[in-house]
N, C-alpha and C positions, 0 to 999 in steps of 0.2 A: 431440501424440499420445503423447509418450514420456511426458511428464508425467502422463497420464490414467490409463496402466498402470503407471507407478510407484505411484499413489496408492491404484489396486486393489491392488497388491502388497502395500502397509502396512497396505491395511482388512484383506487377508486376514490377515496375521501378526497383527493385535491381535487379533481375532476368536480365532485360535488361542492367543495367545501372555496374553490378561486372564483367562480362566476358569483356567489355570495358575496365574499369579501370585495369584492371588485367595484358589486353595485354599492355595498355600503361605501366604499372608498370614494365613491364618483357623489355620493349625497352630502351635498352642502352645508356648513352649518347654521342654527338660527341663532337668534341673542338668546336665549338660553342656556345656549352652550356655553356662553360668556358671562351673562350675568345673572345671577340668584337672588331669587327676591326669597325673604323669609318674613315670616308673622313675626310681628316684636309679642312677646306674651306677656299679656295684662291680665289682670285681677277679675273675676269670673262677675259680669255683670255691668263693666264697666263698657260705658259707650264713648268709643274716643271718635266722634264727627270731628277730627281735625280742623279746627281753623288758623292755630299757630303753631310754630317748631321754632324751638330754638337752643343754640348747645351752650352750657354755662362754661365756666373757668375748667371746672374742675372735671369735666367728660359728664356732667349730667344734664339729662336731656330736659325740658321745659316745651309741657303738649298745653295746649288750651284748644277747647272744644264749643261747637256752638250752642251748647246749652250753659256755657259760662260756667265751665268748673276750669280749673290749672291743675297740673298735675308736672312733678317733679321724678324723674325715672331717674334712678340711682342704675348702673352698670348697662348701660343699656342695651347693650352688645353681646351680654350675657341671656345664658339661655332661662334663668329666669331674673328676669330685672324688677327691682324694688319698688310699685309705685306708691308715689304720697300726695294726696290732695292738700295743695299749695294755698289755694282759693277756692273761693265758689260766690253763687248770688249775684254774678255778673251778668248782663245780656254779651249775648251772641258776641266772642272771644274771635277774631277772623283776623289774627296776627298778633305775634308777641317777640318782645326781644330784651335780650338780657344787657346791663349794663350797670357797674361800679354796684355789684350786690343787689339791686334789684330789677324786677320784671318792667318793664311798659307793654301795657297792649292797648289797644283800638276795640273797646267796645261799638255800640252800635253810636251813643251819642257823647261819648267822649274819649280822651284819649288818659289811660288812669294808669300811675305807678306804683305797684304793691310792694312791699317792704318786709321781712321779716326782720322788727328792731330786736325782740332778746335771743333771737337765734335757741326758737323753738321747731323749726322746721315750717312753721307756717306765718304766712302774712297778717300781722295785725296791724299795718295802716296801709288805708287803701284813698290813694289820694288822687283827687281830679288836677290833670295837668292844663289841659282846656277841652271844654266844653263848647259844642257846635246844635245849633238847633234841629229838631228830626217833627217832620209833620203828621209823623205817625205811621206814615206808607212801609207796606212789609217788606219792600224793595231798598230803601234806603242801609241798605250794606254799609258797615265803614269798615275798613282794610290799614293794614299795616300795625304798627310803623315799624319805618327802617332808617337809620343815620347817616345822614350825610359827614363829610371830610369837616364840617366844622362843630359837630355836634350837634345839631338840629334834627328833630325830627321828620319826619313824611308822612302822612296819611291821608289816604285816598275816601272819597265817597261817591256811592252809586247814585243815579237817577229813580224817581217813584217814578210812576207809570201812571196815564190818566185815568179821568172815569171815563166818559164817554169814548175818548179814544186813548183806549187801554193800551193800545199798542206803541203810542208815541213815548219815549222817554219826558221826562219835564224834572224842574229843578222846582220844588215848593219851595223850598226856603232858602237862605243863602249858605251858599259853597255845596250846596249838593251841585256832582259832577264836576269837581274840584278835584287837584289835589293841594293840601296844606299844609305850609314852613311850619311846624309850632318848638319852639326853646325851653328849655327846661324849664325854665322860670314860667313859663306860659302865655307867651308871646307869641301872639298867629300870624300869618303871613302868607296872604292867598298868595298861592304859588304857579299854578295854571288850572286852564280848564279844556273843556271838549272832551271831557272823558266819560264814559256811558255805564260800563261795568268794568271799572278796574281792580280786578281781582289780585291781583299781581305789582307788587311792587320791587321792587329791585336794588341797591346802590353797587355799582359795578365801576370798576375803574376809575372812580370819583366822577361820576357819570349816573346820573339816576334813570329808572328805565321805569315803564310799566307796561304790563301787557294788556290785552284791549278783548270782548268777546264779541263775535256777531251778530249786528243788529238792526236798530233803526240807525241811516248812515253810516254804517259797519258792515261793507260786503264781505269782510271775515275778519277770522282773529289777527292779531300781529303785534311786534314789538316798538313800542316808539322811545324814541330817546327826549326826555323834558328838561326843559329848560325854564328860566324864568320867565311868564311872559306866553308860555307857548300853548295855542290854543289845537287838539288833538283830533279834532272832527269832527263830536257831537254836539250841536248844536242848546241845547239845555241851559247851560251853565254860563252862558252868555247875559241870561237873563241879570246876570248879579255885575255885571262891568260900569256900570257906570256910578257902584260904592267907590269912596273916595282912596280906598288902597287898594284898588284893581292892580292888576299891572299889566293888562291892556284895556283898548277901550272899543273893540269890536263888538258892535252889538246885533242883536239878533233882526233888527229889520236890514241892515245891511247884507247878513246870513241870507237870509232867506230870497234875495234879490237877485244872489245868482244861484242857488239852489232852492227851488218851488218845493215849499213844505207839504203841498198835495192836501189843502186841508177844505176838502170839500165837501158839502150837504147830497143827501138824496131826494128825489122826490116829497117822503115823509118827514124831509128836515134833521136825518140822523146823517152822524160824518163817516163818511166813507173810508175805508180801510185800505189806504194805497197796496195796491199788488204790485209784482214785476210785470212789465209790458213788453214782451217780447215785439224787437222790431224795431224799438223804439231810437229815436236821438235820445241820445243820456251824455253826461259828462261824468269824468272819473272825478280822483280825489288832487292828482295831479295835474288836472285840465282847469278844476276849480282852484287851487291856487295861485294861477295866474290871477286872479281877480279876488284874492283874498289872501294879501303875502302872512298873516300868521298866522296861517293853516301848515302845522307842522303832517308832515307824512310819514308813513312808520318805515323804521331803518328796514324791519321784514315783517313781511306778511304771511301766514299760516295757512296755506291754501282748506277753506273750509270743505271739510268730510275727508280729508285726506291725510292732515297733521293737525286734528282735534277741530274740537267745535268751542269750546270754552278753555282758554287758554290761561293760563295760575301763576304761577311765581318764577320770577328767574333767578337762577341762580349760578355764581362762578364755580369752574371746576379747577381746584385748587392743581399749582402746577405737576405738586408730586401725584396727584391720582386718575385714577381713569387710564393712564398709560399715555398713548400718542395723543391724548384731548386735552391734555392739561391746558389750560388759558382758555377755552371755551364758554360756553352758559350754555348749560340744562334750561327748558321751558319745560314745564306740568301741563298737563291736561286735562281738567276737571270732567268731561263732556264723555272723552273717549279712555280714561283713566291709562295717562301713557304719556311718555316722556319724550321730549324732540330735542338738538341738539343745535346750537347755532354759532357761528363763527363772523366778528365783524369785522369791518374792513373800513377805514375809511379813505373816501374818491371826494376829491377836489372837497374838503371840508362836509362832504356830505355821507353819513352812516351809513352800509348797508352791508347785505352778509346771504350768508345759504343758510339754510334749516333743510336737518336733514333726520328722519326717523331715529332713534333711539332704545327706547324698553318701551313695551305694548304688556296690554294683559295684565295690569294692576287686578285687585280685589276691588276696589272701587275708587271714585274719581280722586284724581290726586288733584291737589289742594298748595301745599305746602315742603319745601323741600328745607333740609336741613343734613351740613355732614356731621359726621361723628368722625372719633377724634380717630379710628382705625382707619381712615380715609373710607369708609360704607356710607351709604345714604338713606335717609333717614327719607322715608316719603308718607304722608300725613295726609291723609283720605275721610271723603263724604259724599253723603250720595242725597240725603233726606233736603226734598222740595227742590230739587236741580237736576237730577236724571243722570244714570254713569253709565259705561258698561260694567261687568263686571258681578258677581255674584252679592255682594254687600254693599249695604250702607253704607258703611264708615268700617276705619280700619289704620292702623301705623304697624307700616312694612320696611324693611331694608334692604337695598339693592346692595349685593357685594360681586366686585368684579372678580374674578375666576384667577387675573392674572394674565392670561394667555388674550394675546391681541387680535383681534376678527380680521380680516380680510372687509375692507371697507373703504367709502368716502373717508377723506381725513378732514379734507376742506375742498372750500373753490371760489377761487379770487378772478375779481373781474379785471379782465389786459382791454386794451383801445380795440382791438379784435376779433375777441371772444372771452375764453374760463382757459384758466390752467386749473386741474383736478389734482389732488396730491393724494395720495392712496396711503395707506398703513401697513403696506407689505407690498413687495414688486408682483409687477403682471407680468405673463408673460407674453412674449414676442410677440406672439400671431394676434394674439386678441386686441394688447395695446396700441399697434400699429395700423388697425386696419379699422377705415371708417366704419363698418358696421357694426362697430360696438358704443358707435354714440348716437344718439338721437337728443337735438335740442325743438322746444318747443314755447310759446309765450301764452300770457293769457292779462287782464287784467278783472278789475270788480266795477259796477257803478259805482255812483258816489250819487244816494239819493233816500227818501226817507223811508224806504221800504225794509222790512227786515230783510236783511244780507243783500247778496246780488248772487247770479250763478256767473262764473268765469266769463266774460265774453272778449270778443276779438282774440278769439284761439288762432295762433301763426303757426305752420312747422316751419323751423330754418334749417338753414341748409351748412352741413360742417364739407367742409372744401380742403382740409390739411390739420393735418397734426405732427409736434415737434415732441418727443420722448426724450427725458434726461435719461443719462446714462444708465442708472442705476433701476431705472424700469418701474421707480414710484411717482412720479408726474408727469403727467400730459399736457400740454397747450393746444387747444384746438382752435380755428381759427373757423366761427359762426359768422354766416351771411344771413341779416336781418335782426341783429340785437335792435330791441327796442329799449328806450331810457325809461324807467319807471311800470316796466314791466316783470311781474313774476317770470321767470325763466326756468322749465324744468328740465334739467340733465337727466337723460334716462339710460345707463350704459350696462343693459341688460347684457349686451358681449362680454364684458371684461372678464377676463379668470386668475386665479392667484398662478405666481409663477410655476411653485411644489407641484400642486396640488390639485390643481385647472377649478379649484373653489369659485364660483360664482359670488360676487357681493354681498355680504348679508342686507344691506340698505342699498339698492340699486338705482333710485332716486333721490335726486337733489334740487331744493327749491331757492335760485338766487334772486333776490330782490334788487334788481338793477336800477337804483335812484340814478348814478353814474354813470356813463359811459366813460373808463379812464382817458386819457389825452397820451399822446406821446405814438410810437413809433411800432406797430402791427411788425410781423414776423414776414420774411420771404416768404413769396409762395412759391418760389422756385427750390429752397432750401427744405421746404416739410415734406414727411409722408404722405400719397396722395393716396394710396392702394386702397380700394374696397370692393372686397368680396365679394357682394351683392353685385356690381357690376359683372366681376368675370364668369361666376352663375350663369349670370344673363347672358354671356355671350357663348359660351358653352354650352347652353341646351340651342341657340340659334345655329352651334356648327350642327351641332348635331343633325339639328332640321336638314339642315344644306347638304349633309352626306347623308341622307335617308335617299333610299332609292325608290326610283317614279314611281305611283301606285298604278298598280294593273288595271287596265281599263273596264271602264264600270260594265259589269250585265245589268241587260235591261230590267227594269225593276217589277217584282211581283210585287201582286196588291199587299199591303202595309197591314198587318195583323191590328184587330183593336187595339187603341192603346190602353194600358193600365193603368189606372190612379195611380196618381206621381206620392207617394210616401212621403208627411208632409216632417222636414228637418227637426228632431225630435231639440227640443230648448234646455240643456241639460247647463249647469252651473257653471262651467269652460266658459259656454257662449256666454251667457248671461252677468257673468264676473266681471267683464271693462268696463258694459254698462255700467252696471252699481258703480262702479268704483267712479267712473265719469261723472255719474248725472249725482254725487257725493249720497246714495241712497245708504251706503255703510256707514256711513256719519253716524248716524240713529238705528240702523235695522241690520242685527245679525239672524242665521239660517234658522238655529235652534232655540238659542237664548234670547232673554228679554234684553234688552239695553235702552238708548233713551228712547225708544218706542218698542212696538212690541216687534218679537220675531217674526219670520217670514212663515215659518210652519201654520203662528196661531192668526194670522193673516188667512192665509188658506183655510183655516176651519170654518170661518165665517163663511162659505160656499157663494162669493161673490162669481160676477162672470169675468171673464174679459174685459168687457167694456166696461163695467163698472168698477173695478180697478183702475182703468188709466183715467176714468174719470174723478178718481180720489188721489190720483195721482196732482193731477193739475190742480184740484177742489178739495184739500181733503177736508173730513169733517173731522175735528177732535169730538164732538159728540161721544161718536163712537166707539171711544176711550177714555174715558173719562180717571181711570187710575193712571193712567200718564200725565206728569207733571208739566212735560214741556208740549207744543202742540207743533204739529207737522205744518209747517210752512207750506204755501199752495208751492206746485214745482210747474210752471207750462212752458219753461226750454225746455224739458224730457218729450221729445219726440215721440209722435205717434207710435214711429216704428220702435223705438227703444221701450215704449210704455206698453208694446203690446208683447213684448217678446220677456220685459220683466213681466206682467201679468202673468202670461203662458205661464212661465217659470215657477212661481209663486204655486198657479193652482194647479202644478204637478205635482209638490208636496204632498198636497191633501189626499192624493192616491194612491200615497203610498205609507201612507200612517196606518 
């Protein structure tokens, strides 16, 4: 007897206990569950604004901060690591790198090597390697350095910003919006120009890179690959080509001959603030250099609000780590404090690659990346006068991978007739087979002097066959309407892992198509053509077909009042493509502050409707003034998308 109600006991517990297990079985996992970010723990009081990382011989870490202190973390990895101030008294530290025992970094106006000669633990000469002129402007950033293959260094500088028109980048002195050869010895060597905010510099595969923010002729971030000579697209630093060691000689009235600088008066004789003009004839960055051949174009571009707004350091992921990534580059995200992941490729001599989401959810804007010698990542965060998400200023965290490989993009390489996708674990049959688990789509940016651009010339294409390698981890699709020098985004929200039916953790992919490759497209007789979505459709149409006639009408009684139609209630579901579309996540999450404010304390301001999508299109920073950066006007957001975010927004506030 005992036995018989033991065994009812257990029918009832699985009965309760298999529909549980079942739903947790079917829930996805996120990066998270792959990678662990931990506080590095510093000495109580210390404020690490990260502006350099870098890992010496011997596994100690080397932070510099932009209040210009250095700091040398003994065991870094350990749960309490040793910090020792290295230096101080410097301006604004925003890269550093170690070499034959000592430091180099990139102050604001020079580039300086600190030395510890009796090996006391701290620097007692602090020598000017070269010195660059600075007009004073609080916008004149210098960045890096990084070493090229011959020993030389790199370092970048930012554009001031005018008086009157505050908004234009400008080059005051010479080599602002450069970046600079300089030799040990201290020998400079303009190296290119066109760069606006280069935060980000790079040397990767004896290849130097830097990454770009958006701005004035920056309709977003991206990566460029520089060269000697190569001018990047901001217009500024033009001003200084025609010094007799330029090493180009494009100058800025030629610039602006095919690109209208918009520099016009009002009425009262003040310069007017170029807006975006919906509607308008515009030219990209690749339509303008047809008419300006050293206008380099970036290998990839970071579609803004989507894969960051200010875009930081690149860095290679060394072969043995990361797992299936090895040989890749990590980008930083200063803006959205969060990592993107890029893979290049090079088509007919020309760079290009995907970027594809990564780790999200820093503590604040990542800045600086640097590995440690456990293969973990060293990420080196700030927030003070440039806006993050994220709960803090400033901050050095460490990403450590779990070990166990995600279900994910691995890459995607451009074929003469579409992507072949490679995955990091096989899909299964039904999902990788059948067209409705891809969707491809284009978009490109102006190329004009207004700050950013919103996407325009949005295409869907059309996938018409797919070819699966055997083993269930690549796909070749073959896309109708590749455009050359178009962002391309893979969206393959179908795909499931083989086990497991796991969905992607990174379900989008952003290919920057400079190239269309050459050579010889795939049978279309030979591919998968099957999709789902078709036999759907024709299956609810049999169905129509075997419904039987409907019985003939009686005549009709009078039609009762009708009821107010209940009007479709604008709940987060709805209102989440938009944001994500019109890039309003960029800057504004639900609860929290980030680089603007939340959408809650939005709502408490007791705005209406209309006055909302009218600060949508107009906004005022007035009316925020402890925000650093200021909300860009937005007038592509549609009436209809500005009045359904509105709605949305001032439902919050009713429910506070």
């Amino acid at each position: 007897m005992r036995n018989i109600y033991q065994q009812i006991i257990w029918a009832l517990l699985l009965v309760m206990v298999l529909p549980i297990a079942k739903g947790i079985a079917q829930e996805s996992p996120m990066e998270e569950d792959y990678y662990k970010v931990l506080k590095v723990s510093s000495p109580e009081g210390t404020l690490l604004e990260v502006g350099g990382l870098t890992m010496l011989s011997n596994g100690t870490l080397g932070v510099s901060t932009r209040r210009g202190d250095i700091y040398l973390v003994e065991n870094p990895t350990s749960p309490r690591p040793h910090f020792r101030k290295f230096a101080s008294g410097l301006h604004e530290v925003l890269g550093l790198y170690y070499k034959n025992g000592s430091l180099y970094c990139a102050q604001r106006g020079e580039l300086t090597k600190l030395t510890d000669t009796n090996q006391d633990g701290y620097a007692d000469r602090y020598e000017t390697v070269f010195a660059w002129p600075l007009s004073g402007h609080y916008h004149e950033y210098s960045f890096g350095p990084v070493q090229g293959a011959d020993g030389d260094f790199y370092v970048s500088g930012n554009v001031a910003f005018g008086n009157e028109e505050w908004w234009r980048g400008e080059s005051r002195v010479p080599y602002r919006g450069w970046i600079l050869k300089i030799s040990e010895d201290g020998t400079m060597e303009p190296y290119a120009t066109g760069v606006r905010s280069p935060a980000g510099l790079g040397y990767i595969d004896d290849k130097l890179f830097y990454t770009e923010n958006q701005g004035d002729y920056m309709g977003s971030g991206g990566l460029w690959h520089i060269t000697k000579g190569t001018f990047a697209g901001h217009p500024a630093g033009l001003k200084w080509t025609s010094l007799p060691n330029s090493p180009l000689k494009l100058t800025i009235e030629e610039f602006n001959k095919v690109i209208d600088p918009r520099q016009h008066k009002n009425e009262q004789g003040r310069m007017i603030k170029p807006e975006n003009i919906v509607e308008e004839e515009y030219q990209t960055m690749f339509e303008a250099k047809q008419s300006i051949p050293d206008l380099k174009l970036p290998a990839v571009w970071f579609p803004y609000g989507i894969q960051g707004i200010s875009t930081s350091e690149p860095i290679k992921i060394p072969e043995e780590h990361m797992g299936p990534y090895g040989g890749q580059i990590l980008v930083g995200d200063q803006g959205q404090s969060k990592i993107m992941r890029v893979d290049l490729e090079e088509v007919d001599g020309e760079l290009q690659g995907v970027s594809i989401d990564f780790k999200s959810n820093f503590r604040s804007g990542v800045l600086r990346l640097a590995w440690g010698q456990d293969g973990s990542l060293f990420v080196g965060e700030t927030n003070r006068g440039w806006g993050s998400a994220g709960e803090a200023n400033e901050g050095l965290e460490r990403l450590v991978w779990t070990g166990e490989v995600p279900f994910d993009i691995r890459t995607v390489k451009a074929k003469p007739d579409g992507f072949e996708i490679a995955f990091t674990k096989p899909a299964s049959k039904n999902s990788i087979e059948d067209l409705a688990s891809y969707a491809v789509s284009s978009f490109i940016y102006k190329y004009h002097p207004v700050y950013g651009s919103p996407p325009v010339d949005h295409q869907d294409a059309k996938v018409v066959g797919v070819q699966v390698s055997d083993d269930r981890m690549k796909a070749r699709i073959i896309v109708e309407g590749l455009k050359p020098y178009y962002i391309h985004h893979l969206f393959l929200e179908g795909i499931r892992e083989e086990d497991t039916s796991y969905s992607l953790v990174h379900p989008s992919a952003y290919y920057t198509l400079n190239k269309i490759p050459s050579g010889q497209g795939l049978d279309r007789k030979a591919v998968i053509t099957f999709d789902s979505r078709v036999k759907k459709e024709e299956e609810e149409k049999a169905k129509i077909a075997k419904a039987a006639p409907a019985a003939p009408a009686k005549p009709a009684k009078e039609a009762p009042a009708a009821k107010p139609v209940k009007q479709e209630a604008i709940t987060f579901e709805v209102v989440k493509p938009i944001l994500a579309k019109n890039t309003c996540t960029a800057c504004h999450n639900r609860d929290t502050k980030q680089v603007g404010p939340a959408y809650v304390d939005v709502a408490k301001r007791n705005y209406t409707n209309e006055q909302i999508i009218e600060l949508i299109h107009t906004p005022r920073p007035e009316n925020w003034p402890e925000y650093a950066t200021p909300m860009p006007p937005m007038p592509h957001v549609t009436r209809e998308d500005a009045l359904k975010i509105a709605q949305w927004i001032n439902s919050l506030n009713k429910k506070q």
